[in-house]
Backbone as a printed PyTorch tensor [residue, N CA C, xyz], in Angstrom:
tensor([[[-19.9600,   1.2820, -12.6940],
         [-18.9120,   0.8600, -11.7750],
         [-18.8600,   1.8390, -10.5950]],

        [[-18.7180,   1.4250,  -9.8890],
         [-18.8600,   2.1750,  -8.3540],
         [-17.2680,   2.7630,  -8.3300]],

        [[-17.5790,   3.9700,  -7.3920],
         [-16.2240,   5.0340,  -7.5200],
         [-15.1730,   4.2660,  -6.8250]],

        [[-15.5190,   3.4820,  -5.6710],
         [-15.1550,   2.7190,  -4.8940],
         [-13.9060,   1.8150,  -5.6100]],

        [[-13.9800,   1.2130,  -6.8480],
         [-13.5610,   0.5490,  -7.7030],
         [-12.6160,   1.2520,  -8.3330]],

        [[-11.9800,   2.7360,  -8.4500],
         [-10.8970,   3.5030,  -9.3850],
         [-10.6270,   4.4400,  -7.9670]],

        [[-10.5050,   4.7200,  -7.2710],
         [ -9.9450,   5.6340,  -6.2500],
         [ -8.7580,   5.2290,  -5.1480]],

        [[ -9.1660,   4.2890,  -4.5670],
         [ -7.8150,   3.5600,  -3.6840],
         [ -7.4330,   4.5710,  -2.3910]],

        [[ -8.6210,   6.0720,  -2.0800],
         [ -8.3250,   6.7910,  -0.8250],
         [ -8.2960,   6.0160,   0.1910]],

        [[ -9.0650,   5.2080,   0.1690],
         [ -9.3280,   4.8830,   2.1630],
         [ -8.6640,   3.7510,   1.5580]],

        [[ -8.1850,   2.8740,   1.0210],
         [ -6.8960,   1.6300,   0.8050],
         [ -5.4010,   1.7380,   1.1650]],

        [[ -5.2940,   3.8880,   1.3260],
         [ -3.9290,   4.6860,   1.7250],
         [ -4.7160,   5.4590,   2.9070]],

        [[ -5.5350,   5.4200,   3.6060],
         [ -5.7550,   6.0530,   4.5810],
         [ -6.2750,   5.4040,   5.9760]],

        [[ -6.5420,   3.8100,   5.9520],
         [ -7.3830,   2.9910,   7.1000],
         [ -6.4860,   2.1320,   7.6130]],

        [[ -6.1720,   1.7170,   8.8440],
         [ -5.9930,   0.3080,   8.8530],
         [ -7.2640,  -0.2250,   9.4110]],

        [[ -6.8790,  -1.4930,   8.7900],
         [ -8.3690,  -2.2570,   8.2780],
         [ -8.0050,  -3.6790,   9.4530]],

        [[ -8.9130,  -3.7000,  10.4460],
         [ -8.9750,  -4.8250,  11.8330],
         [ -9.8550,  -5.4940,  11.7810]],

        [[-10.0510,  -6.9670,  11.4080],
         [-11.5880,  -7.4050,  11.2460],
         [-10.9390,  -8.9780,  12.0590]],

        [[-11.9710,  -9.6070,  12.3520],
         [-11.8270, -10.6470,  13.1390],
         [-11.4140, -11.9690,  12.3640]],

        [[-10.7670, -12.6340,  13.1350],
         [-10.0340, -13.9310,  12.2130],
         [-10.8880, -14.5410,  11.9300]],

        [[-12.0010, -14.8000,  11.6350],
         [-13.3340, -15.4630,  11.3350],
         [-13.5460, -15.1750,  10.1320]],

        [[-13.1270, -13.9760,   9.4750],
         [-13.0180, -13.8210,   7.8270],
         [-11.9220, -14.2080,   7.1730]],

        [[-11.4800, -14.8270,   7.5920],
         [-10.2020, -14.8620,   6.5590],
         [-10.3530, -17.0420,   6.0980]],

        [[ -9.7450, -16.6540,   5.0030],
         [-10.3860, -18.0400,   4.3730],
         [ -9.9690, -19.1290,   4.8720]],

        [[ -9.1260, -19.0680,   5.2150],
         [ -8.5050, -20.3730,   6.2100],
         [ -9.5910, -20.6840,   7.5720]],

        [[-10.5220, -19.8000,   7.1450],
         [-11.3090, -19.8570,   8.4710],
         [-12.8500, -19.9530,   8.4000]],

        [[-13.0480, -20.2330,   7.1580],
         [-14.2210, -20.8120,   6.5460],
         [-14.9000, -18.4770,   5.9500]],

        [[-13.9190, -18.1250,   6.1350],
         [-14.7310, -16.3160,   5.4690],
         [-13.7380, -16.4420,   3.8810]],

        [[-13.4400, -15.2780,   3.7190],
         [-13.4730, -14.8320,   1.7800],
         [-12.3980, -14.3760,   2.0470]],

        [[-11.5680, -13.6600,   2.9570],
         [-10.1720, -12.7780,   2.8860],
         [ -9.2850, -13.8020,   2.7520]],

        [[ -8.4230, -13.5210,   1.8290],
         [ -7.2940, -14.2450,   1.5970],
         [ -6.2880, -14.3100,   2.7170]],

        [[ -6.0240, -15.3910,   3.3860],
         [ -5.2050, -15.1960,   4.8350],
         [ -3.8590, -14.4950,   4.6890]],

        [[ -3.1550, -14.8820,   3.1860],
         [ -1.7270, -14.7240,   2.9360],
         [ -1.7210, -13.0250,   2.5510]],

        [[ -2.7210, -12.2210,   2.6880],
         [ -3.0210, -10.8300,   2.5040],
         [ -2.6740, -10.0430,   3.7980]],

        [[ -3.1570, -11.0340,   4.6660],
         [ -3.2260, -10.2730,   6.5010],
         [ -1.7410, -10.7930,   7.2240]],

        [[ -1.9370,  -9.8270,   8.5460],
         [ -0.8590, -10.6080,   9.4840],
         [ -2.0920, -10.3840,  10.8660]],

        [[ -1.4900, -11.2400,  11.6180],
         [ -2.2870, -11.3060,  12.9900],
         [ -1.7440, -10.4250,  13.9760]],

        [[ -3.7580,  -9.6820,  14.5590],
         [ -2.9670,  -8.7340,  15.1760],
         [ -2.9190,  -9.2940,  16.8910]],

        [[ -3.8880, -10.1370,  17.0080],
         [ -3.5970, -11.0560,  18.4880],
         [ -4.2740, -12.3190,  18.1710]],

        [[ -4.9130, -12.7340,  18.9920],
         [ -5.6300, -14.2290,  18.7190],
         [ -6.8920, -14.0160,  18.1650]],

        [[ -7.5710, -13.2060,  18.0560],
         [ -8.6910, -13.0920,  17.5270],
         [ -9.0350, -12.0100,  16.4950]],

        [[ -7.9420, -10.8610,  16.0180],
         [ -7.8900, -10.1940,  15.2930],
         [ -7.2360, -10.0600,  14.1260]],

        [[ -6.8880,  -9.2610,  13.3040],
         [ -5.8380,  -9.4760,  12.0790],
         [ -6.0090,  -8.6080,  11.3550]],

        [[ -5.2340,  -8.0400,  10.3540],
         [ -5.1750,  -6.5640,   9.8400],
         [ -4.5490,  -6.7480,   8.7020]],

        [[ -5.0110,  -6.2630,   7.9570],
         [ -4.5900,  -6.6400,   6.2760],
         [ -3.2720,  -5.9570,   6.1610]],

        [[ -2.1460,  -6.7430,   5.3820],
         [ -1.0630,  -6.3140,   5.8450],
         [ -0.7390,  -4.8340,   4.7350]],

        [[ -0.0380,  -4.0370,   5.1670],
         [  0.3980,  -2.3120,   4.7130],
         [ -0.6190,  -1.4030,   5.1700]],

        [[ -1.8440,  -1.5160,   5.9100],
         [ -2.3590,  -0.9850,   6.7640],
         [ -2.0120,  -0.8070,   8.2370]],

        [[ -0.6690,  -1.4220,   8.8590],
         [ -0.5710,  -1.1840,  10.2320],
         [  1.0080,  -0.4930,  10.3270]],

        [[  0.8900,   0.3800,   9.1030],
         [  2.1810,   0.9810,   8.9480],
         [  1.7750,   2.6600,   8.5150]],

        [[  2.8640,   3.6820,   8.6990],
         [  2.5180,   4.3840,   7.8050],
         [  3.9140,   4.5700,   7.0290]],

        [[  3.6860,   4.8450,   5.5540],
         [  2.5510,   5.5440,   5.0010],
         [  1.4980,   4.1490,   4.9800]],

        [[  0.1990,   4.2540,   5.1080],
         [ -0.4540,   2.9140,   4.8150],
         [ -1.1200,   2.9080,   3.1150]],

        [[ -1.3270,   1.9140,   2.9140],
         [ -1.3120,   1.2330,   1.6240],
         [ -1.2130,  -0.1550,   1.4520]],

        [[ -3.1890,  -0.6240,   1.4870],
         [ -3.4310,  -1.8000,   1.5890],
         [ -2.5680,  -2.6310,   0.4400]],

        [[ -2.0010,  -4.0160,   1.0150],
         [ -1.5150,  -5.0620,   0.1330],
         [ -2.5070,  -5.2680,  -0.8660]],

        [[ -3.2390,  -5.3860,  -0.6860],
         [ -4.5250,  -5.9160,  -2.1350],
         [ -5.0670,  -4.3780,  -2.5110]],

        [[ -4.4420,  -3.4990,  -3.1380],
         [ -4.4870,  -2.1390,  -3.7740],
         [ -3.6830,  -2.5310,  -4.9050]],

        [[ -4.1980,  -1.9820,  -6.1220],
         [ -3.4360,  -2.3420,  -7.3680],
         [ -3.8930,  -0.8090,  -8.0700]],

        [[ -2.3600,  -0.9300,  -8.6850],
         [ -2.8300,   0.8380,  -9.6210],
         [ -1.7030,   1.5990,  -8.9600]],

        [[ -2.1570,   2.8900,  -9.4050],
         [ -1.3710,   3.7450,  -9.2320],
         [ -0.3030,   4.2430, -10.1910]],

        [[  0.4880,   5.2500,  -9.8160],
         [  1.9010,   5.9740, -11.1200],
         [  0.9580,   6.0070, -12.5590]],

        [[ -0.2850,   6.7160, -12.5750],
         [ -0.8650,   7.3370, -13.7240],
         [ -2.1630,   5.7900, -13.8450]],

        [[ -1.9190,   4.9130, -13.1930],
         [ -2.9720,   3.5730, -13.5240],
         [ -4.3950,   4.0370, -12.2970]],

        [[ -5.2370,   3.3730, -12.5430],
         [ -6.5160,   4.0050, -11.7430],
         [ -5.9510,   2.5900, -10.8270]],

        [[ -6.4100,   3.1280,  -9.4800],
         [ -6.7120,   1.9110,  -8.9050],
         [ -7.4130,   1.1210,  -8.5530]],

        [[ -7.4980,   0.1730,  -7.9770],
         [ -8.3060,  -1.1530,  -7.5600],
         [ -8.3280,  -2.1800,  -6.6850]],

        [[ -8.6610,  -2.4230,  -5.7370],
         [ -8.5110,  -2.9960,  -4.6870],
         [ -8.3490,  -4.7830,  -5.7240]],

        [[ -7.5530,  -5.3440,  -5.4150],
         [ -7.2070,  -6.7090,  -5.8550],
         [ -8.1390,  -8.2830,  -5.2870]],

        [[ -8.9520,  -7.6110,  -4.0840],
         [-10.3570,  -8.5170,  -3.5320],
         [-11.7640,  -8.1330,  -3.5840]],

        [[-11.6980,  -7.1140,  -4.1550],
         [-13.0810,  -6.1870,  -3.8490],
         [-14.1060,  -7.2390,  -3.8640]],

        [[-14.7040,  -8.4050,  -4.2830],
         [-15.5220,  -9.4250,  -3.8860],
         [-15.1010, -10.0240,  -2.4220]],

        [[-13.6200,  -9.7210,  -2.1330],
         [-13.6420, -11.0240,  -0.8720],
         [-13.2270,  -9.8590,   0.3380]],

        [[-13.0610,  -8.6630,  -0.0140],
         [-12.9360,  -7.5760,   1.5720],
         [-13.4100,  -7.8360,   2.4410]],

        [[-12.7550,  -7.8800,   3.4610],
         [-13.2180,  -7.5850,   4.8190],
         [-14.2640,  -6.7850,   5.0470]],

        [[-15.2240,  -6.8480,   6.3290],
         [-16.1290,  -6.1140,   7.1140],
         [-15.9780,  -4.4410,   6.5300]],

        [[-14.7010,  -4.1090,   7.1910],
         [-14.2600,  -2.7100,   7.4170],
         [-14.2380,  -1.8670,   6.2770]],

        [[-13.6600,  -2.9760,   5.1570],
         [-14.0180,  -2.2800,   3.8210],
         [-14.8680,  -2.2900,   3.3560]],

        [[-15.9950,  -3.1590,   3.3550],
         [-17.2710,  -3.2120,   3.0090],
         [-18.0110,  -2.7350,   3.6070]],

        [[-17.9090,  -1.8470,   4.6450],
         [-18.9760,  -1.2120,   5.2560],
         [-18.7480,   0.5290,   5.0440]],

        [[-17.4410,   0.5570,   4.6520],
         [-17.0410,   2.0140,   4.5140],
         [-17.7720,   2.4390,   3.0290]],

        [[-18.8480,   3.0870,   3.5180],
         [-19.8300,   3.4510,   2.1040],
         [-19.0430,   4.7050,   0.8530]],

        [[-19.4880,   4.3130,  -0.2140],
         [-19.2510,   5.8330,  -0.9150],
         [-19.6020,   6.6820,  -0.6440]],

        [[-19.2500,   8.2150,  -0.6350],
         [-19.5440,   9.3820,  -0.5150],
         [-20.0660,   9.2050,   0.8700]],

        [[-19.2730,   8.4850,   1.9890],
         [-19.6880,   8.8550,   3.5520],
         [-18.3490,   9.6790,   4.0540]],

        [[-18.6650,  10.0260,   5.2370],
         [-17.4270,  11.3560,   5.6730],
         [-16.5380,  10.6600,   5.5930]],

        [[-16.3110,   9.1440,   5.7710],
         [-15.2090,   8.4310,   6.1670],
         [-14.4910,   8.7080,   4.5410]],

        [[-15.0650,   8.0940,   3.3070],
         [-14.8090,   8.6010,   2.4350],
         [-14.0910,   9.8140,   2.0800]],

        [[-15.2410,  10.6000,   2.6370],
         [-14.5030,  12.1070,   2.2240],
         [-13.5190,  12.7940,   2.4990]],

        [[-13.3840,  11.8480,   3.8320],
         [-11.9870,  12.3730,   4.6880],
         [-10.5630,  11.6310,   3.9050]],

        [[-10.8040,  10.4830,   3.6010],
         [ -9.7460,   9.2450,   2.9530],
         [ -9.2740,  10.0190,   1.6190]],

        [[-10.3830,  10.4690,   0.8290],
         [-10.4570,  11.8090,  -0.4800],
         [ -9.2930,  12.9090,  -0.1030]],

        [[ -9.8930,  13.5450,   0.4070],
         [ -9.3700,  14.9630,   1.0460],
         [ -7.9290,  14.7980,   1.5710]],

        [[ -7.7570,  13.5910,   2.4550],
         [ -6.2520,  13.4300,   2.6600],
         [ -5.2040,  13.1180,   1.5440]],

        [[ -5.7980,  13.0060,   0.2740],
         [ -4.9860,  12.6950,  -0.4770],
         [ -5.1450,  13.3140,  -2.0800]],

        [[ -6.0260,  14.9270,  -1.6270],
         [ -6.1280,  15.8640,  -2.4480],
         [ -6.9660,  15.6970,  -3.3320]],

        [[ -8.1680,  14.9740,  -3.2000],
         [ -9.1530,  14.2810,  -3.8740],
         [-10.3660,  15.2840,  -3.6360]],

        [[-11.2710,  15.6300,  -4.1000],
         [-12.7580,  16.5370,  -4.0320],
         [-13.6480,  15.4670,  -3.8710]],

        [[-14.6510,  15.7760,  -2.7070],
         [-15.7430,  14.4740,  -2.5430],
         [-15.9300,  13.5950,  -3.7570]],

        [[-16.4700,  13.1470,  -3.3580],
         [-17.5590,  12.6760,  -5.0130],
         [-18.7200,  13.3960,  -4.8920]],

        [[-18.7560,  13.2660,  -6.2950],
         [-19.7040,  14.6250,  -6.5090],
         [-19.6220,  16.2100,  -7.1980]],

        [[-18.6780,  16.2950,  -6.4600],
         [-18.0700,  17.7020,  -6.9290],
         [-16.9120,  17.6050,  -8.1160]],

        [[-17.6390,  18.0910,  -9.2940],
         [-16.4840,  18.4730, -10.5160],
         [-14.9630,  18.8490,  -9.5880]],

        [[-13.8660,  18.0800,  -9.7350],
         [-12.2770,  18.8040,  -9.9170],
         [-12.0620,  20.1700, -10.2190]],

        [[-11.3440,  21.1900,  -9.2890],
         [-11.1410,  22.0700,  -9.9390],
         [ -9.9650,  22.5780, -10.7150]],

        [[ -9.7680,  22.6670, -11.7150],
         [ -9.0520,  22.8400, -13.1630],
         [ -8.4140,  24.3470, -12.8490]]])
């Protein structure tokens, strides 16, 4: 299982802007009732255009691992944000996390 799948950093650290062309009402995979529109051609998954941010389709947390609630139907932005890339590491780090990779220190 990819780390991507139990962490939820960059789900509390991005807002996530991808074009209305993904969203399912629009022949793409994002669930429309997930987003709000950010003009006519954009849209932003909604608890990302706030802070603290904390994507709507994030599940987990208070001692539960988390999990993004679409991880098959994400947007661009999330699907392109690789594991263990700086973007990662930075999403980690803001939220007291050690890359991946590196043992926790105890």
């Amino acid at each position: 299982m990819s780390a991507c799948q139990n962490c939820g950093a960059c789900c509390q650290s991005y807002r996530v802007e991808f074009a209305v062309y993904e969203l399912d009402t629009l022949g793409g995979t994002v669930p429309s009732e997930l987003t709000e529109e950010v003009n006519g051609v954009t849209c932003r998954m909604r608890g990302t255009g706030q802070v603290p941010i904390r994507c709507v389709a994030l599940r987990g947390g208070a001692g539960q691992p988390f999990a993004c609630g679409i991880y098959a139907q994400r947007p661009r932005p999330c699907a392109e944000l690789q594991e263990g890339s700086y973007a990662c590491h930075k999403a980690r780090q803001r939220h007291g996390l050690p890359p991946l990779g590196e043992a926790p220190v105890v």
